[in-house]
C-alpha positions as CSV (number, residue, x, y, z in Angstrom):
1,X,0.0,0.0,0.0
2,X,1.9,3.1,-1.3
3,X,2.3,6.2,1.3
4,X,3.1,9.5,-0.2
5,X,6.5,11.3,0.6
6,X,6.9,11.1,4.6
7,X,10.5,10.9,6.7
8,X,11.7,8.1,7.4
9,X,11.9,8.7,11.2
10,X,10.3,10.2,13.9
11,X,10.1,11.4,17.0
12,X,8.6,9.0,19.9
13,X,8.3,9.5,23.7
14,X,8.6,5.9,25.2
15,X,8.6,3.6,28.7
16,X,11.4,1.3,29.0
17,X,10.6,0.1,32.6
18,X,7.8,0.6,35.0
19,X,8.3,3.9,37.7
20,X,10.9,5.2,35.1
21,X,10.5,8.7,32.9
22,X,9.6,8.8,29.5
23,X,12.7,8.5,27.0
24,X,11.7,10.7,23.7
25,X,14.0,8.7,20.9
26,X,13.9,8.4,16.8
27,X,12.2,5.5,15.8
28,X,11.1,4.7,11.9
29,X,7.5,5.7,11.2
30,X,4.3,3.1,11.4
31,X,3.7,1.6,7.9
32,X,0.5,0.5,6.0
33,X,2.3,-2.5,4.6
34,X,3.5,-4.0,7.6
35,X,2.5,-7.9,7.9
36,X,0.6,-7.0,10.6
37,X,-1.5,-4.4,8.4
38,X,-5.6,-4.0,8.4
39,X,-7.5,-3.2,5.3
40,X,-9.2,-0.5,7.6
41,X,-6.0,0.7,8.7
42,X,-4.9,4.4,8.2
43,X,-1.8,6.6,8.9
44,X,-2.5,10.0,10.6
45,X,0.2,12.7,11.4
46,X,-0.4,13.2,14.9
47,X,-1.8,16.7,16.4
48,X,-2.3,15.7,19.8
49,X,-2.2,13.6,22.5
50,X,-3.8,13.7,26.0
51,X,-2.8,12.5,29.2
52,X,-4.8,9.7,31.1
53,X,-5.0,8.4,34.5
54,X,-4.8,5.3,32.9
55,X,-1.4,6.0,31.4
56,X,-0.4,6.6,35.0
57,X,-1.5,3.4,36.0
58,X,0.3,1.8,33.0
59,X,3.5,3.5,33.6
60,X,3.4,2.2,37.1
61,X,3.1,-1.8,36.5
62,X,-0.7,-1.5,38.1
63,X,-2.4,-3.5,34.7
64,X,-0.5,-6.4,34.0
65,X,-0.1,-7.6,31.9
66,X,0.4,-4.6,29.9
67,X,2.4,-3.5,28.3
68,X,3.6,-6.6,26.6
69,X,6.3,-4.9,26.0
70,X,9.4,-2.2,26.2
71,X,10.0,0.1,25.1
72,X,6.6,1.0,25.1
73,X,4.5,4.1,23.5
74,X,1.8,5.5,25.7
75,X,-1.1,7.7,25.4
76,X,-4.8,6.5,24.4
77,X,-6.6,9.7,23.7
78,X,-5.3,11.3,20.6
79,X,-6.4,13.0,17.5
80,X,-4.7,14.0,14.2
81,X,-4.8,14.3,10.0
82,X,-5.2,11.4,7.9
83,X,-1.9,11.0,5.5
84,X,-2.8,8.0,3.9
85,X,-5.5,5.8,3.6
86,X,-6.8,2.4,1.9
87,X,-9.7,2.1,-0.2
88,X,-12.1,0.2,2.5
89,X,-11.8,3.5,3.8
90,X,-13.2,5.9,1.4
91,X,-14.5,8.1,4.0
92,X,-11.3,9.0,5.6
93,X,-9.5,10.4,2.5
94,X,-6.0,12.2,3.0
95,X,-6.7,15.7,5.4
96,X,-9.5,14.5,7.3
97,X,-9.3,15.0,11.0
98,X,-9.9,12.6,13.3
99,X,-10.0,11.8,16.9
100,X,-8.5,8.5,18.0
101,X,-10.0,6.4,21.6
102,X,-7.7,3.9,22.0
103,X,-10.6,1.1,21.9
104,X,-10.4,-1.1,19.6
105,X,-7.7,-1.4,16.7
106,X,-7.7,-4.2,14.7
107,X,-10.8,-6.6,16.9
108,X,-11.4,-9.8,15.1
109,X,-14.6,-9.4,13.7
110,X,-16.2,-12.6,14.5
111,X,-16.5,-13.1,18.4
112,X,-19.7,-13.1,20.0
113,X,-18.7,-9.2,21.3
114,X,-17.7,-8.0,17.2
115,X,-20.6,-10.5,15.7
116,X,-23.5,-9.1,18.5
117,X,-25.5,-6.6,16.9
118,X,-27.2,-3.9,18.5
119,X,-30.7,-4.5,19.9
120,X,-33.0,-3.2,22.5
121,X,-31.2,-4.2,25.3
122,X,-28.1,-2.3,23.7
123,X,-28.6,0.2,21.4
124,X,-25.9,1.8,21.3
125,X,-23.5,-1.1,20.6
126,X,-21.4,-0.5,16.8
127,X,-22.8,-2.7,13.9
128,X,-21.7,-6.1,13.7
129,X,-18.3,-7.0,12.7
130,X,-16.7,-4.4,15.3
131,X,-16.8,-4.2,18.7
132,X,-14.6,-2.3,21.2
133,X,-15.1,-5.3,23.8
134,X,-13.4,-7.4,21.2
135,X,-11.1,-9.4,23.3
136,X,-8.6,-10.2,21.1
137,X,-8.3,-6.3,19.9
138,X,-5.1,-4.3,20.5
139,X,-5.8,-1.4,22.7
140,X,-3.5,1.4,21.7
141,X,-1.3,2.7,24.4
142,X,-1.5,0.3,26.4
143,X,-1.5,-3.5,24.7
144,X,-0.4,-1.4,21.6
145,X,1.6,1.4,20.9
146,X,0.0,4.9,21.6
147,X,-0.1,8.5,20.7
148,X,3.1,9.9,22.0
149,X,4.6,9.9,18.3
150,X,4.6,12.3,15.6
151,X,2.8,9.4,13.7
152,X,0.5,6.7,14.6
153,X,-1.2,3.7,12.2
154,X,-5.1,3.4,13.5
155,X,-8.3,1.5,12.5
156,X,-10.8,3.4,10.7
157,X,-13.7,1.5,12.5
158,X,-12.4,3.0,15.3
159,X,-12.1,6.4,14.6
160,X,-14.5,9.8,14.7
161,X,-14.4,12.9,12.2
162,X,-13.5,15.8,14.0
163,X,-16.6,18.3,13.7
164,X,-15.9,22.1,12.8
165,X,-15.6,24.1,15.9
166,X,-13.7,21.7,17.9
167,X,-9.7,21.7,17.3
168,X,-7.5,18.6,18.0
169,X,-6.3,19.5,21.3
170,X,-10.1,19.9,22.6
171,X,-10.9,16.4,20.4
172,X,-8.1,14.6,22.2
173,X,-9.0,14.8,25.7
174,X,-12.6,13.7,24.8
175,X,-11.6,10.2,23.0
176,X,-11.6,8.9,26.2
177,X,-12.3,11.0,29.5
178,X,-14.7,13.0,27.6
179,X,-16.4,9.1,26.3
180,X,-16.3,7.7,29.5
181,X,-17.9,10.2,31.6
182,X,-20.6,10.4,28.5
183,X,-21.3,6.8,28.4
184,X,-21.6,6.8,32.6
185,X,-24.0,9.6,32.2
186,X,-26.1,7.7,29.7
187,X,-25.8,4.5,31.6
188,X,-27.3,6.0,34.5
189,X,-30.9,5.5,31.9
190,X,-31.9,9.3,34.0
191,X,-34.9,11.6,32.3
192,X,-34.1,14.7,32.1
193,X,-34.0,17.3,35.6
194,X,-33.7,14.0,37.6
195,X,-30.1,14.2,40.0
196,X,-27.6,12.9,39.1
197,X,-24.1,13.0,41.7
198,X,-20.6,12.9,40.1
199,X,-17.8,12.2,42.7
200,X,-14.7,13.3,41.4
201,X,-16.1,16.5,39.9
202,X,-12.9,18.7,39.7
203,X,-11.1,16.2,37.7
204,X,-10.2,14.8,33.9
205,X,-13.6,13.3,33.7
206,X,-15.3,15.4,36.2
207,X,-15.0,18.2,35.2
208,X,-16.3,17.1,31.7
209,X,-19.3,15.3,33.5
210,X,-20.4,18.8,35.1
211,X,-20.6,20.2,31.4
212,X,-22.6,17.2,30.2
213,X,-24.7,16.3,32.8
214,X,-26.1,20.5,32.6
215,X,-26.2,19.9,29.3
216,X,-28.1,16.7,29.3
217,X,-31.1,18.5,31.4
218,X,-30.1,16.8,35.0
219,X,-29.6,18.6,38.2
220,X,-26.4,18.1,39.4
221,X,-24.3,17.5,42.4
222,X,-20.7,17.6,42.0
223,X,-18.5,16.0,44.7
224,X,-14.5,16.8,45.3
225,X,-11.7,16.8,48.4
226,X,-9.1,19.1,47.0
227,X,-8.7,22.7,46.4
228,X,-7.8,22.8,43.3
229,X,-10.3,20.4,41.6
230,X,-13.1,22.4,43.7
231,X,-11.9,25.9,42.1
232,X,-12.0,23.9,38.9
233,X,-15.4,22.9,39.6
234,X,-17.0,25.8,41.2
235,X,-16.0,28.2,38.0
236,X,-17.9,25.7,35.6
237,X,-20.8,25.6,37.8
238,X,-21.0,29.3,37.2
239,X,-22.3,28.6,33.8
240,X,-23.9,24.8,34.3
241,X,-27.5,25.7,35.3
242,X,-28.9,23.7,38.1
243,X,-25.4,22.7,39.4
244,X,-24.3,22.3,43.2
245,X,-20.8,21.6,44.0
246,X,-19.7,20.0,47.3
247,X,-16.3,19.7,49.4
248,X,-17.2,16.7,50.9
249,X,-14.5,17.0,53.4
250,X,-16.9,19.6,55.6
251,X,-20.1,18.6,54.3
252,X,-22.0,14.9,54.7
253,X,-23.6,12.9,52.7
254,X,-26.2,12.6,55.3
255,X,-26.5,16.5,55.8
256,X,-26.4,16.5,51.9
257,X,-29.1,14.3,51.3
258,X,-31.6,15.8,54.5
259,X,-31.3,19.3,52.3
260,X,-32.3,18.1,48.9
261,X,-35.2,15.9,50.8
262,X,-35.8,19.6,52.0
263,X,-35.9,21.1,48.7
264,X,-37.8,18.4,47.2
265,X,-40.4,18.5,50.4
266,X,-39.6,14.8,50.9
267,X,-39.8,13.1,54.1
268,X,-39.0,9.5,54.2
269,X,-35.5,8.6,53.5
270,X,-36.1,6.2,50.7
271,X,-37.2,9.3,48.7
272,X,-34.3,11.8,49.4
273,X,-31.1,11.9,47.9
274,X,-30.3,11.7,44.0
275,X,-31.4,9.6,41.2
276,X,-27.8,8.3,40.1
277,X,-24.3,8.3,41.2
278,X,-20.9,8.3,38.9
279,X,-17.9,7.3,40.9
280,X,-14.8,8.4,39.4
281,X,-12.1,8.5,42.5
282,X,-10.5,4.9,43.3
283,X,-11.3,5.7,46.5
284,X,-13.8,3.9,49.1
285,X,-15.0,6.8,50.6
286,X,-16.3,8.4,47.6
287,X,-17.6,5.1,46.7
288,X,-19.7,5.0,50.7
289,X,-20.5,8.9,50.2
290,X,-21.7,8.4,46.5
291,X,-23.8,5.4,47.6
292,X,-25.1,7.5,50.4
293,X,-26.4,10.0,48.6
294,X,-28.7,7.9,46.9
295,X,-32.4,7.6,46.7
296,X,-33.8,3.9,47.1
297,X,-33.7,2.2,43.9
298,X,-30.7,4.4,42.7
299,X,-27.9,3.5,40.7
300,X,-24.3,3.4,40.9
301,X,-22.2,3.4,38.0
302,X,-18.6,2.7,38.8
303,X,-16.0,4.1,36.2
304,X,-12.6,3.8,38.0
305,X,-11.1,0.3,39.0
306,X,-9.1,0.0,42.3
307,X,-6.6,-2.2,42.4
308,X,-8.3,-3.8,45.3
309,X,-11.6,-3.1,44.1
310,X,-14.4,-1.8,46.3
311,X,-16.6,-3.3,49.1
312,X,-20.0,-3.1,48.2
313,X,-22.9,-2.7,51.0
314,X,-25.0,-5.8,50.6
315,X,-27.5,-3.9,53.3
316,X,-27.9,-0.9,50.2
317,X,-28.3,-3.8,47.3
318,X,-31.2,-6.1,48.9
319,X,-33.0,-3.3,51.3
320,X,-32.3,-0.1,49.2
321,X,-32.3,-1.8,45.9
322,X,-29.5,0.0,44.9
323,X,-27.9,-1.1,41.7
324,X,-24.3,-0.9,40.8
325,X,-23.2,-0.8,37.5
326,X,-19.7,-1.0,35.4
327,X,-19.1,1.9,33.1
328,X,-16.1,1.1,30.0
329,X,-15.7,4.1,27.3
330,X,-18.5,3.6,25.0
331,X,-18.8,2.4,21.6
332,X,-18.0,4.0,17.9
333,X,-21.3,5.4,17.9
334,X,-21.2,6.7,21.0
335,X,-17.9,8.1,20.4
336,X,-19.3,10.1,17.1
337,X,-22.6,11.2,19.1
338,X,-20.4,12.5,21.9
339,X,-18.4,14.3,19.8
340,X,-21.0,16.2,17.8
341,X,-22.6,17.3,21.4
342,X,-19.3,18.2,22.8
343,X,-19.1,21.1,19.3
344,X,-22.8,21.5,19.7
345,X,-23.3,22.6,23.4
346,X,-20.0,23.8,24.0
347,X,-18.2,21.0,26.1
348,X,-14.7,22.0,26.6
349,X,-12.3,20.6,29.0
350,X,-9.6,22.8,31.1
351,X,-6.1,22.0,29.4
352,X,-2.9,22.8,29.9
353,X,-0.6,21.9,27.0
354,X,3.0,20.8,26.7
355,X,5.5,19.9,23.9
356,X,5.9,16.4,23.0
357,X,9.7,16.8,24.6
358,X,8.5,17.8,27.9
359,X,5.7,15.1,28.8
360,X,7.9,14.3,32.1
361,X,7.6,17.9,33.1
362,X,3.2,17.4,31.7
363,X,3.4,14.0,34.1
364,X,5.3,16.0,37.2
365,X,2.3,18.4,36.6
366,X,-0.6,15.6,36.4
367,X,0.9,14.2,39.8
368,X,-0.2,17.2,41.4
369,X,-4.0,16.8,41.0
370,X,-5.2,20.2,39.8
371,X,-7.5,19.0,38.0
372,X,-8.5,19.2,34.8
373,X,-6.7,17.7,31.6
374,X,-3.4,17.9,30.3
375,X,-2.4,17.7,26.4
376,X,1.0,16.9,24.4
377,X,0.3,19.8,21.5
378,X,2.4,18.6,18.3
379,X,2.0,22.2,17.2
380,X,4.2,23.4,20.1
381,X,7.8,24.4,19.8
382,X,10.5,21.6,22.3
């Protein structure tokens, strides 16, 4: 498959052990005529890349058993131009823009998950044929190389145009915090101006979840334990309509959920509290405080993973009928239909943006938990 005039080298920031800094080195670029190689697959310049918890995680040996191997490119949230394509690809022609999740390149096409089309129970899942539960997919950065490279090779079954209005550093950080939180919010099944409680506001996804959730029609409670990620929170609530945020460090979930019975002239206990609850922290107290603040038969979508996981009340499950429920990015169509309402209504995350040769100083930043998102800009100067 020919590629038009391109270096033969680029530049790469890479692992080579676990709890070590990112080595940027020269590496030859990705190729469509590799052995490896996908009819779907394209070859995009790449315009940004976005920072992760999960690349945190990575970095620090906390998913084995990924990555498979060193050195190792990271970063699955990235968007860039399309240099060449194939022609199963028609729609992505040379120039197109695109934002890249890093769900799910090269899946085999015939599993149960890629072979399952979408029905009541699931409508939003991709046509069959693709799936990004495929369990046999490369994931890029992290089974798979990632977006810290000035090129990348990606499947066009996974990838989203990039509407006008949106540019690629505001497309990166929404391939997967700005999916994730989406998908949660839609999992939660809420009509609109019921409550919905995001713990974790102030942060990558929180932050994003405030802006949808308003957006969406729900009231909403956002929930943080840090300065920083409160500021960040309070100053988007200033604009999100019907938006309460709490430092849950002076203010109960009890007390919490006594006022909004209050508001809501509710007495009983079963009817107070909020609709739905997104836990984002890997933390067990923002798991007990989320759960607290729910109405009976509420629900409790879970988006981080502890490494220990979390203890679950068996008391709120069978006397409070409180559901819990697993929340994973979301699917090519979600990924498209997020996008278009990110450029529609004005969801924009809070970025700070650094030069591909200074990601360690963007991860020394990220370690501080500010909040927010941070972004590897191609565009900027070393």
């Amino acid at each position: 498959m020919a590629q038009p005039d391109l270096p033969s080298s680029m530049k790469a920031q890479v692992i080579t052990a676990f709890n070590t800094p990112y080595t940027l080195i020269t590496t030859p670029l990705p190729s469509l005529d590799s052995p490896s190689s996908s009819p779907h697959d394209l070859l995009i310049k790449v315009s940004a890349a976005s920072y992760c918890h999960t690349d945190a995680v990575l970095a620090a040996g906390q998913m084995p058993p990924y990555p498979l191997s060193f050195p190792h490119i990271g970063c699955h949230e990235f968007a860039g131009t399309v240099i060449s394509s194939s022609p199963n690809s028609p729609e992505f022609p040379p120039g197109t823009r695109v934002g890249v999740p890093g769900r799910s390149f090269h899946p085999c096409g015939h599993c149960f998950e890629c072979s399952t089309a979408p029905d009541s129970a699931n409508p939003d899942s991709d046509p069959p044929g693709y799936s990004v539960y495929c369990p046999v997919s490369i994931n890029n950065g992290i089974s798979g190389p990632g977006g810290f490279r000035e090129y990348a090779v990606v499947d066009a079954r996974q990838v989203t145009p990039i509407p006008d209005g949106l540019t690629a550093v505001d497309t990166a950080v929404l391939m997967c915090a700005g999916v994730t939180v989406y998908a949660a919010l839609r999992r939660c099944g809420l009509e609109k101006r019921r409550r919905v409680a995001i713990m974790g506001c102030g942060g990558g996804l929180g932050h994003l979840g405030l802006q949808f959730a308003a957006k969406m029609g729900y009231k909403v409670i956002g929930v943080d334990v840090k300065d920083e990620p409160l500021a960040l929170a309070r100053d988007i609530a200033k604009t999100a309509t019907e938006t309460r945020i709490v430092d849950a460090r002076v203010e109960e979930a009890a007390d919490l959920v006594a006022q909004l019975g209050e508001e809501d002239q509710k007495t009983h206990r079963g009817d107070m509290g909020v609709d739905a609850v997104i836990i984002l922290p890997e933390s067990q107290r923002a798991f007990d405080y989320g759960v607290a603040l729910l109405r009976n038969h509420g629900k409790c979508v879970v988006v981080s993973f502890p490494e220990k996981g979390f203890h679950v009340s068996a008391r709120d499950v069978v006397f409070r009928d409180i559901s819990v429920a697993g929340s994973l990015v979301g699917s090519n169509k979600v990924l498209g239909e997020m996008l278009a309402f990110a450029a529609e209504h004005g969801v924009r995350a809070r970025i700070k943006t650094f030069s591909l040769a200074r990601l360690n100083h963007l991860v020394e930043e990220y370690h501080k938990g500010e909040g927010g998102k941070l972004v590897v800009d191609m565009e900027l100067e070393d």
